[in-house]
C-alpha angles and dihedrals in degrees: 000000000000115000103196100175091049111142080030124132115208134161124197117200106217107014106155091096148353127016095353094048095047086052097044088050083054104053096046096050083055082058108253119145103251129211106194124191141197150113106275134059118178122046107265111215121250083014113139082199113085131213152260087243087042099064093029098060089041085054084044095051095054091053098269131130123227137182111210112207115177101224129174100202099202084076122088093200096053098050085048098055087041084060088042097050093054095043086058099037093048100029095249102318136145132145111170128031124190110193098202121140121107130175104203110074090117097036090065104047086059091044096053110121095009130124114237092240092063094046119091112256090239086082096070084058097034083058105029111038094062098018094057115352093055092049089056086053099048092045086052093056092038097054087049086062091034118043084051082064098045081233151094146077129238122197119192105195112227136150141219088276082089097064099043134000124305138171089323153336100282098043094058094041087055096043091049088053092050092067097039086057093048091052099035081048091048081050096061094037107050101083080053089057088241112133131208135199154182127231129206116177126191124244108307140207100225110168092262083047091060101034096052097050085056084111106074095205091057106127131203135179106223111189108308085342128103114190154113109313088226096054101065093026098054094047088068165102123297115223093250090058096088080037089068095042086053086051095052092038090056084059103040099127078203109042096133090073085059084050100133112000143127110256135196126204095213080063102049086055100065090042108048089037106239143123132210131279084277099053089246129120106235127224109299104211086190082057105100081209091056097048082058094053096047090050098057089255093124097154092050093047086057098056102045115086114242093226090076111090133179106249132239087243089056097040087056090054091061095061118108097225097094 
């Protein structure tokens, strides 16, 4: 099996399910060393979460090595002596962050459709201290390892909810911060030869995803669209997918001409060459033909080529900041 990042030091925030668990099985399967983070450490039963010995025995089992490191990333201590431990265990090395983890997944099932003034203020911090303030941190212990070695890449992973609205007001605020802070950190970089990035994934089917959209008449307004949850979700992105785009990204020969950027995986995709886990191609929301078929408009989406896409230009326009 090739093993293209071996040699390579990454860690992944929030890698017991979901996204960060799909990039850090990836790139340990391309043969990085992995530290993996996150609260919890032993599977829990009837717990649709995983675990830390979960997704370190499935990155295991596909050759890989990981580091497991039980983190709480609302604490400022512990994100500190995780830095700490890998400077010490790798002599200073790091060549790929993930800033992943993110504490408001539930949060934000119970926030959909409602106006900010009638939500608690906890939200702002459910979705904000580990979803942005933490990335800052960890991109603040990870330049210090990596601007001394003149490498490194860091990803923050985002969505499209920081260019317009999406399921409320703090999400979008933090997502749109996200990306600021990969491209204000690429600013400051760049000169280091340490290269910074945005994410945006499409929608994935992450194990709550799917096990909240069991029930078919489950309904979710996503954006401007109102369907079937399982119509857009299952559409979708595996959790791998970004993993793949990670593990493309960790290669790129130019990454430095992606330094801060907003990147999409569906993108990616078509650049680096590569499918899902699947072998399919997933819902491209760039794709004319896709935006049809999210809308209900089926007959419409057959008959648009999939080679039209909205443009970036276009994209930009639809923001609400002007």
């Amino acid at each position: 099996m090739s093993q293209p990042l071996s040699g390579k030091i990454c860690l992944v925030t929030g890698a017991t399910r979901g996204i960060g668990k799909g990039i850090a099985l990836q790139l340990g399967e391309a043969g990085a060393t992995v530290y993996i983070t996150g609260k919890t450490l032993k599977p829990k039963p009837d717990s649709v979460g995983g675990s830390l010995e979960e997704t370190s025995r499935e990155i295991e089992s596909r050759g890989g090595k990981c580091i497991p490191v039980q983190c709480d990333h609302s604490k400022d201590d512990q994100i500190k002596a995780l830095f700490e431990r890998i400077e010490k265990e790798q002599h200073g090395k790091l060549d790929v962050l993930v800033n992943n983890a993110y504490a408001a997944v539930t949060s934000l099932f119970k926030a959909v459709d409602t106006p900010f003034w009638e939500l608690p203020l906890d939200i702002w911090d459910d979705v904000n201290n580990v979803g942005l303030r933490n990335h800052y941190i960890c991109s603040f212990y990870a330049a210090k390892m990596m601007v001394p070695a003149k490498q490194g890449l860091i990803i923050n992973i985002s969505s499209g909810g920081g260019l317009r609205y999406l399921f409320n007001v703090a999400y979008g605020v933090g997502k749109a911060a996200v990306d600021r802070m990969a491209a204000d950190c690429a600013h400051e970089m760049k000169k280091h030869n340490v290269a910074a990035v945005s994410l945006w994934p499409g929608a994935v089917k992450t194990e709550l995803i799917v096990d909240k959209f069991k029930d078919p008449d489950m309904t979710w307004k996503i954006g401007d669209f109102q369907a079937k949850g399982k119509d857009i979700f299952m559409m979708g992105e595996s959790p791998e997918y970004a993993g793949k785009c990670v593990v493309g990204l960790a290669q790129d020969k130019n990454i430095m001409r992606k330094t801060g950027k907003v990147l999409l995986t569906m993108d990616l995709a078509d650049e680096y060459g590569f499918t899902d886990v699947d072998g399919q191609r997933p819902m491209n929301y760039r794709q004319v033909k896709s935006l049809f078929l999210m809308s209900g408009h089926t007959w419409i989406g057959a008959l648009v080529p999939g080679f039209i896409k909205v443009p970036f230009w276009l994209l930009a326009s639809l923001t609400h900041k002007y």
